[in-house]
Structures are given as structure tokens and as C-alpha cells.
C-alpha positions as CSV (number, residue, x, y, z in Angstrom):
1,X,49.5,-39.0,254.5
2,X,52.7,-37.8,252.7
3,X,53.2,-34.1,253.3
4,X,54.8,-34.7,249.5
5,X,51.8,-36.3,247.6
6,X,50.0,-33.0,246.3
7,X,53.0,-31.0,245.4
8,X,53.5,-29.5,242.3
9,X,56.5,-27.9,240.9
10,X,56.0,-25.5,237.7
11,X,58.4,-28.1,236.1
12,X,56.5,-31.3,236.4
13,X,53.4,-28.7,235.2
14,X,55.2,-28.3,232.1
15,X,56.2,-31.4,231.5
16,X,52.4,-33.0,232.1
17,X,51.6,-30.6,229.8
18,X,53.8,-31.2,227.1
19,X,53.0,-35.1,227.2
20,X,49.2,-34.6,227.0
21,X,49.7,-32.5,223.8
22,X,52.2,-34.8,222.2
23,X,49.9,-37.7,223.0
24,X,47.4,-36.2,221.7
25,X,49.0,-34.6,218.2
26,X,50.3,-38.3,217.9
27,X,46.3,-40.1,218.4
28,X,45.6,-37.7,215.4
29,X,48.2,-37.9,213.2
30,X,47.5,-42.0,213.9
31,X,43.8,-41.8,213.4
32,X,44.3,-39.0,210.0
33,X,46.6,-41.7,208.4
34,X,44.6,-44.9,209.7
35,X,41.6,-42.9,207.9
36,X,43.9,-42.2,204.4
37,X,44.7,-45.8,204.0
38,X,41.6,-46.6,204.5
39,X,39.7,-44.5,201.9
40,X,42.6,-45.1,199.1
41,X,42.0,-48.6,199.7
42,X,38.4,-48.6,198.9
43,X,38.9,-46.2,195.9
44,X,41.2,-48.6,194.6
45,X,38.7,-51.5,195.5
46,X,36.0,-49.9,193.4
47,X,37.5,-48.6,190.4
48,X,39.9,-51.4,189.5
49,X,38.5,-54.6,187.8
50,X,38.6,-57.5,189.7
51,X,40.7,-60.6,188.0
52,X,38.2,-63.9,188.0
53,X,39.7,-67.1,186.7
54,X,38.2,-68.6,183.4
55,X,35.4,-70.7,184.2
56,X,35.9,-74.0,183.5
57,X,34.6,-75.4,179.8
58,X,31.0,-76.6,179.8
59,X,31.3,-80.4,179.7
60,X,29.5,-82.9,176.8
61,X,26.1,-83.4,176.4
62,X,23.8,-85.0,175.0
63,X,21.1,-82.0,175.8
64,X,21.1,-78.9,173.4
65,X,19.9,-75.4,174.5
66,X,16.2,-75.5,174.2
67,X,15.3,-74.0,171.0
68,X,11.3,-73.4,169.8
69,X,10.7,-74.9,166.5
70,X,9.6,-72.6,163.9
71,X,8.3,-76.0,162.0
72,X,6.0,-78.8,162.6
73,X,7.8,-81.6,160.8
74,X,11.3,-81.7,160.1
75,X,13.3,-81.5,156.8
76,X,12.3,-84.5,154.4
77,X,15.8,-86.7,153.4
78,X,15.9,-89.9,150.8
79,X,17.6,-92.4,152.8
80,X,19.2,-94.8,149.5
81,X,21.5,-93.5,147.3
82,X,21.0,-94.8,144.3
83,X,17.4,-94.2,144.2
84,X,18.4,-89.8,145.4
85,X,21.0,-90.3,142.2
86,X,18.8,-90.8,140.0
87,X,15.9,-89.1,141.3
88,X,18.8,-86.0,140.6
89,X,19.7,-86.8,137.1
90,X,15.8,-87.1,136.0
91,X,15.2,-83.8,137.9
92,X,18.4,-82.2,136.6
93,X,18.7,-80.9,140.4
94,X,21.9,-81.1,142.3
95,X,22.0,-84.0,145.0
96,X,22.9,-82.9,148.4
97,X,23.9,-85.4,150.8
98,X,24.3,-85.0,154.8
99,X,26.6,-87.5,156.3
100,X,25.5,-87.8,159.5
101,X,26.9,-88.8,163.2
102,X,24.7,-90.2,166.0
103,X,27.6,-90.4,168.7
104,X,30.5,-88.4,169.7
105,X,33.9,-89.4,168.8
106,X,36.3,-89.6,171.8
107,X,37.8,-86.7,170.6
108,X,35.2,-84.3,168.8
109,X,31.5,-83.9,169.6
110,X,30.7,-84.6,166.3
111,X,27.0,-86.1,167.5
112,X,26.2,-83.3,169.3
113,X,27.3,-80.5,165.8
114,X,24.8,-83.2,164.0
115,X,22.0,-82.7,166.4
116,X,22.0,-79.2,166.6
117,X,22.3,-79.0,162.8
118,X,19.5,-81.5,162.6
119,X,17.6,-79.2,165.5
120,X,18.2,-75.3,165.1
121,X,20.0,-75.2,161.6
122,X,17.5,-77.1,159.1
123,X,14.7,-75.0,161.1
124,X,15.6,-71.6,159.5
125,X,13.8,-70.3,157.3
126,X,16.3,-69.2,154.3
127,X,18.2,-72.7,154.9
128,X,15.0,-74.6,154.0
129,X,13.7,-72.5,151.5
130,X,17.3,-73.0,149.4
131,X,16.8,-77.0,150.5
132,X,14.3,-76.9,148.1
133,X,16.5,-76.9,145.4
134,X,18.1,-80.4,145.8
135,X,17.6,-83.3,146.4
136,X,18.2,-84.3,149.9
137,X,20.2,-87.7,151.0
138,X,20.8,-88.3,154.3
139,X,22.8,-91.2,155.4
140,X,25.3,-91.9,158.2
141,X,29.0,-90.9,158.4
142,X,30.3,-94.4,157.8
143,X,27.6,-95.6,154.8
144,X,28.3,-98.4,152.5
145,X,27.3,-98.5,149.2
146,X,26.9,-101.1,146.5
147,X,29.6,-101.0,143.3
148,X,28.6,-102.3,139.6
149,X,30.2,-105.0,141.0
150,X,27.4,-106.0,143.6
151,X,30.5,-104.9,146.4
152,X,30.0,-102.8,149.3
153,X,32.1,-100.0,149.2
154,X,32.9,-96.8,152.1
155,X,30.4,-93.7,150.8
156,X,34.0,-92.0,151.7
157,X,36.3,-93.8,149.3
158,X,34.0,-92.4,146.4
159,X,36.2,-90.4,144.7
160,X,36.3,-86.2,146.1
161,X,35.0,-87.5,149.8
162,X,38.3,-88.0,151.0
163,X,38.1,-84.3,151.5
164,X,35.4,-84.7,154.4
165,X,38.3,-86.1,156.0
166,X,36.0,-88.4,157.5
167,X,33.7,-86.0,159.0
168,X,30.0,-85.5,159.3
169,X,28.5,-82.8,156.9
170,X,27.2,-81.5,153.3
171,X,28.5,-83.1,150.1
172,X,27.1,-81.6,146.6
173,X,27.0,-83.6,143.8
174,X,26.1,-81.6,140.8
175,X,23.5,-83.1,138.7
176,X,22.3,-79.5,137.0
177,X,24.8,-78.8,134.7
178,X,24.5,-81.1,131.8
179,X,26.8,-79.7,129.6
180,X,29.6,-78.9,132.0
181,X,33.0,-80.6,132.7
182,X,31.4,-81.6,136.7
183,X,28.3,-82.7,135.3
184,X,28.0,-86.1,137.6
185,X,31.1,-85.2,140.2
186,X,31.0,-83.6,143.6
187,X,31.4,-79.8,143.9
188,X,31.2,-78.9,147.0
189,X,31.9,-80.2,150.4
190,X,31.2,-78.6,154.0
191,X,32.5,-80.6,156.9
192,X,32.2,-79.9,160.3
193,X,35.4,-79.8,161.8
194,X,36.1,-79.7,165.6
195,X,33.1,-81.1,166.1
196,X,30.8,-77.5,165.4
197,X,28.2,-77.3,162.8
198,X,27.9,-74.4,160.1
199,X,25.8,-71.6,161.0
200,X,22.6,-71.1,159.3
201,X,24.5,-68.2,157.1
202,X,26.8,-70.1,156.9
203,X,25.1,-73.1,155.4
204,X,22.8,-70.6,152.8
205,X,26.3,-69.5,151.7
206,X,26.9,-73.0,150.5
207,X,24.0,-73.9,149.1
208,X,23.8,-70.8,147.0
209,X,27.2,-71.3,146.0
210,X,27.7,-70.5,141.9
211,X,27.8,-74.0,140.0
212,X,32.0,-74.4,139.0
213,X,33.9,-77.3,140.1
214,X,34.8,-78.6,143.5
215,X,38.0,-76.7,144.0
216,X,36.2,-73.3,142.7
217,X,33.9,-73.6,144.7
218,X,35.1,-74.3,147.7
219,X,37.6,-70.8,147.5
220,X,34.8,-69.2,146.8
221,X,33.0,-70.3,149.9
222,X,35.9,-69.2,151.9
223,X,35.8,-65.6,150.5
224,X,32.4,-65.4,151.1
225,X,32.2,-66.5,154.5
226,X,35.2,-63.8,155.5
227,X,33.6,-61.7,158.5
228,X,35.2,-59.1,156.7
229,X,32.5,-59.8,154.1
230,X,34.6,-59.4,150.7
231,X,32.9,-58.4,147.4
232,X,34.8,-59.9,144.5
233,X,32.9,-63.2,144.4
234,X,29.6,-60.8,143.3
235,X,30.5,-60.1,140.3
236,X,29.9,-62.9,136.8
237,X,32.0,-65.9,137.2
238,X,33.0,-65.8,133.5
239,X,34.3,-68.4,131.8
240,X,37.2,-67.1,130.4
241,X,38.5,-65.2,133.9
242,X,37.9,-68.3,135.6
243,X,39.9,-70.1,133.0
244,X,42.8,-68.0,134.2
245,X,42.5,-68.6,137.6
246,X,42.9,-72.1,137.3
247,X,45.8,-71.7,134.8
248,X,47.5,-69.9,137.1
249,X,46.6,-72.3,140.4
250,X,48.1,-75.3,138.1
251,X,51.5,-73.6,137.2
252,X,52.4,-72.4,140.9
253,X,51.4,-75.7,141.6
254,X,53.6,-77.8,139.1
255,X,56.5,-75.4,140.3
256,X,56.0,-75.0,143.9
257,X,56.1,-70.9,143.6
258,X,54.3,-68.4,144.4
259,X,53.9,-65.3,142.4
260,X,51.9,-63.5,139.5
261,X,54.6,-65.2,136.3
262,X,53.1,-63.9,133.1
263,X,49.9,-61.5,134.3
264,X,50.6,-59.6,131.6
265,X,50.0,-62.3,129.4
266,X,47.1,-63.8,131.0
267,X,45.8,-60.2,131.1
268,X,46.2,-59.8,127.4
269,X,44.3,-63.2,126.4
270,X,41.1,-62.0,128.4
271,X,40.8,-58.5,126.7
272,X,41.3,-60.5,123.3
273,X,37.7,-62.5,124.5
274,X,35.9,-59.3,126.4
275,X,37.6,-56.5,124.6
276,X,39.2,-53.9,127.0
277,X,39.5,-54.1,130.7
278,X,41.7,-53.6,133.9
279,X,42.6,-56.9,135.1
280,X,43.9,-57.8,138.6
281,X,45.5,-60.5,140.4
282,X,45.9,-62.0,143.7
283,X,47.7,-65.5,144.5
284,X,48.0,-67.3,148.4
285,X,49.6,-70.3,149.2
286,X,48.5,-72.6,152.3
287,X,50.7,-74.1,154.6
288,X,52.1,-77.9,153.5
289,X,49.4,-80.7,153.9
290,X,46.7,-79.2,154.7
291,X,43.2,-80.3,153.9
292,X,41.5,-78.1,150.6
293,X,39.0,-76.6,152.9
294,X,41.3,-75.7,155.1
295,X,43.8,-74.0,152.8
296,X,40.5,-72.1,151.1
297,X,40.2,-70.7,154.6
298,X,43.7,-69.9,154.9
299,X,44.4,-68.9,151.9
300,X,41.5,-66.2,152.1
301,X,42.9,-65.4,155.4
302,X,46.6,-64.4,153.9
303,X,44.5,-62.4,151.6
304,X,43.7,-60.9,154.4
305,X,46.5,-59.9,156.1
306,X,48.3,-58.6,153.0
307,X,47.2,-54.9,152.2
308,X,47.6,-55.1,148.5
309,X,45.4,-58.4,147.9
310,X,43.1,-57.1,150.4
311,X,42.6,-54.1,148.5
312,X,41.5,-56.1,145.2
313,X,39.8,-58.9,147.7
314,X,37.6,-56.7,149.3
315,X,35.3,-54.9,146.2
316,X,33.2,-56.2,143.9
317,X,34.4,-56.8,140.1
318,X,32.9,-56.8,137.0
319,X,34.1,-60.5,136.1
320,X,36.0,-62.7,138.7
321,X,37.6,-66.1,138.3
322,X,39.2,-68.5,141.8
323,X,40.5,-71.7,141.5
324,X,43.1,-73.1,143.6
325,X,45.2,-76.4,142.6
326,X,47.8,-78.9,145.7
327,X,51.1,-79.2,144.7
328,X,52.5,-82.6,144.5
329,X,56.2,-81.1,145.5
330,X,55.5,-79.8,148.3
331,X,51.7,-80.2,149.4
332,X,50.7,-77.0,149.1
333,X,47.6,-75.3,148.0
334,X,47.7,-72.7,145.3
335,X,44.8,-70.6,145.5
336,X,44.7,-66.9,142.8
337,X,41.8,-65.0,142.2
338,X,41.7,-62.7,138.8
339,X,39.4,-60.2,137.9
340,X,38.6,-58.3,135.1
341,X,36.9,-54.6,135.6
């Protein structure tokens, strides 16, 4: 055995010692900031959202979410059009007609907006109580029909149904008003674009629309289906205002401008018919070549945006007038509302 082995010197005592304690503060300070990361890493974990990719678009279907029937039969629809025409003229009822789609363009799922409008939409309540004031035609998207001429003719070339722009959904022809201008044309259209249906508020809205021509009424469908709900289609559609509506509509129109050129005199003709008032104006122009119920929708929408003709938009007038007129120079939409209060 070494005689050395065992020896200790109060040096090497020192220096064992100092190397235990380093060691040792060094283990901590490891394990203390091992221990930080690890709890600012689950705080972090915990509080912040985590991102999740979009899930991917549900595909087509031929299979609707199930939806209980309030009803035992469905809706009942004349299927030929000349007998619903003049089953409307001897009833003096409007004649509403659904153009319907059993498959699904390449494109649009126009089958599948038909079958849930056929399914959940003509199964509420309020839409089948105001069904009750037409009478109903219900023929395919791509009808023929028979001229004077013993020809078959597109249901879509009629005059007015090129604005269904070949789509399924709701034509109005009005049969009500005897003594008015539309007596006999179509006055109102609802398409269903992008292949979706109307909701069922959406749908009452139009078949409670006031009678007026198709242009008429179409802007005022648009203002009345705003989310923002708008008031100044409640008011009484008089004559006279909405006289001055479509004035207006046809001279931006004819000129291609926007603007409110002679409200003063405008103004002054209505007070001569209803006495004193405070009128009010507000004009929109769509963007070039787009469909009429398109540019009702954005037309309302610029209304929208701008502060001023939001202002008069948004409440509810004593009398109210809306038209809206294309231009042939530039093929715009000139839509104005004027009010009287």
C-alpha cells in the first residue's frame, strides 16, 4: 500500500471543497432555470389561442339537414301557365311563379337552394300564410310556353325575366291592380344567386312587398332586407313622391351623373300636391353592368356607407318614393329615394 494514498494536505481540502459547492450552486442554478422555462412555456401554452387551419368546405349533396315538417302536405302550385294567368286575372290576385331547378349546375348548387326552399322555406308559417294571397305557378327553370302564334317560346325571353338571369326563383306578375300602369307586367323578381335560396324573412319581405312597378320594387326590397333594418320604406308610398323618384332615376340616367340637379324644384312641385313639408333626398349609383337586383343591393349598400344618406335611409318618413332607372351610356343603375316629412 502507498504510504501516500490517504494523505491530505489543507490545500487539496480546500480545493475539494470549493468544487463540491460550485457543483452544486451550478445543479441549482441548472434545475431553477430548467424549471422557469418550463412553467413560462406552459403559461404561454394555455393562455394563447391555438391557430387551426379552416376546415375544408363541406362538399355537394344531394341530402339536406334533416328538418321536421311543421305541415302534412306541401304548398299547392298550378303547373300550366296559361290556365294560373287567367285563374289571376278572374281573381284579380297577383300570379306568383317559382322557376324551379331539379339538378345542380356545374357551377352553382342551384338544385340543392330549390330543395331546401321547396323543404324548410315553404314550411314556415308566415311564408305560407302570405302564399295565400296569389296564385301559385310552379314550373321548371327552362319552361316553354306557347305564343298566339301556336310557337314555343323560353318562359325567360318573356319580356322582364331576363332579369332572373337565368336562375331559379320567384317572379310576380301583378294581376291586382287594374287601374295601374303594371296592371299585366312582372313586378318583382327574386332570384337565387350563387346557388342559396332566400330566407324565410327574406321571402315574406317579398311577398309583402307594396304593389309599384318592377324597378320600385325591387329597391325597395333591397332597403328592406338591409340587416341594418332601415325605416324609410314604412312610411305611404305616395304617388306624387314616388313620381319624383323616378324622375330623378331617369335624368341621372339619360346623363350618366350622379347628383341631387334641381331638388329644389322637385321639392317645390310636391308641397304644391301635399301642402307644406320637409323633403329629402338620396341618389346611388351601381357599378357598370350589373344585374337590377344586384345594383338594388348595392346601391342600398352605398347608402350605407355614406353618413349623410344613411342618416335619411335609416328612419321612417311620412311619404317615401324609390325608383331606380340603367343608363344606356354607361350601364349604370340610378337608384334615389325622396321623402317628404
Amino acid at each position: 500500500m502507498s504510504p501516500f494514498k490517504n494523505a491530505t494536505t489543507p490545500q487539496t481540502t480546500t480545493v475539494r471543497f470549493l468544487t463540491g459547492t460550485l457543483s452544486r450552486f451550478f445543479l441549482t442554478v441548472l434545475i431553477f432555470a430548467a424549471l422557469s422555462i418550463f412553467a413560462v412555456a406552459q403559461r404561454y401554452t394555455v393562455n394563447r389561442p391555438v391557430s387551426r387551419p379552416a376546415p375544408p368546405p363541406a362538399p355537394l349533396t344531394d341530402e339536406l339537414p334533416e328538418h321536421v315538417p311543421l305541415h302534412d302536405t306541401p304548398v299547392q302550385w298550378e303547373t300550366d301557365y296559361d290556365f294560373a294567368r287567367k285563374t289571376a286575372k278572374k281573381l284579380a290576385k297577383s300570379l306568383l311563379i317559382y322557376l324551379y331547378a331539379d339538378n345542380d349546375l356545374p357551377e352553382l348548387p342551384v338544385g340543392s337552394a330549390c330543395r331546401k326552399f321547396d323543404t324548410v322555406i315553404l314550411d314556415d308559417e308566415t311564408v305560407r300564410s302570405e302564399l295565400e294571397g296569389y296564385v301559385r305557378l310552379k314550373l321548371p327553370v327552362n319552361a316553354a310556353i306557347t305564343d298566339e302564334e301556336g310557337a314555343k317560346i323560353p318562359l325567360l325571353s318573356l319580356p322582364g325575366f331576363e332579369h332572373m338571369l337565368e336562375h331559379p326563383g320567384l317572379i310576380v306578375i301583378d294581376f291586382a291592380s287594374r287601374d295601374e300602369p303594371y296592371y299585366g307586367q312582372l313586378t318583382g323578381i327574386l332570384p337565387f344567386l350563387r346557388g342559396e335560396c332566400p330566407t324565410a324573412k327574406q321571402t315574406e319581405t317579398f311577398l309583402t312587398l307594396p304593389p309599384g312597378t318592377l324597378t320600385q320594387r325591387t329597391l325597395v326590397y333591397a332597403v328592406r332586407v338591409h340587416p341594418d333594418q332601415p325605416l324609410s320604406s314604412e312610411g305611404e308610398a305616395l304617388p306624387i313622391v314616388v313620381q319624383k323618384a323616378t324622375e330623378h332615376a331617369l335624368y341621372q340616367a339619360e346623363r350618366g351623373i350622379l347628383g341631387h340637379q334641381n331638388f329644389s324644384v322637385r321639392s317645390s312641385q310636391v308641397k304644391d300636391v301635399i301642402g307644406t313639408g320637409n323633403p329629402s333626398e338620396i341618389c346611388a349609383q351601381s357599378r357598370s353592368g350589373e344585374s337590377l337586383f344586384e345594383g338594388a343591393i348595392g346601391c342600398m349598400r352605398a347608402w350605407r356607407y355614406s353618413s349623410s344618406h344613411w342618416s335619411i335611409a335609416r328612419k321612417s318618413h311620412r311619404y317615401y318614393g324609390y325608383d331606380m332607372v340603367q343608363s344606356d351610356r354607361n350601364g349604370c343603375w340610378y337608384a334615389v329615394g325622396f321623402f317628404m316629412d
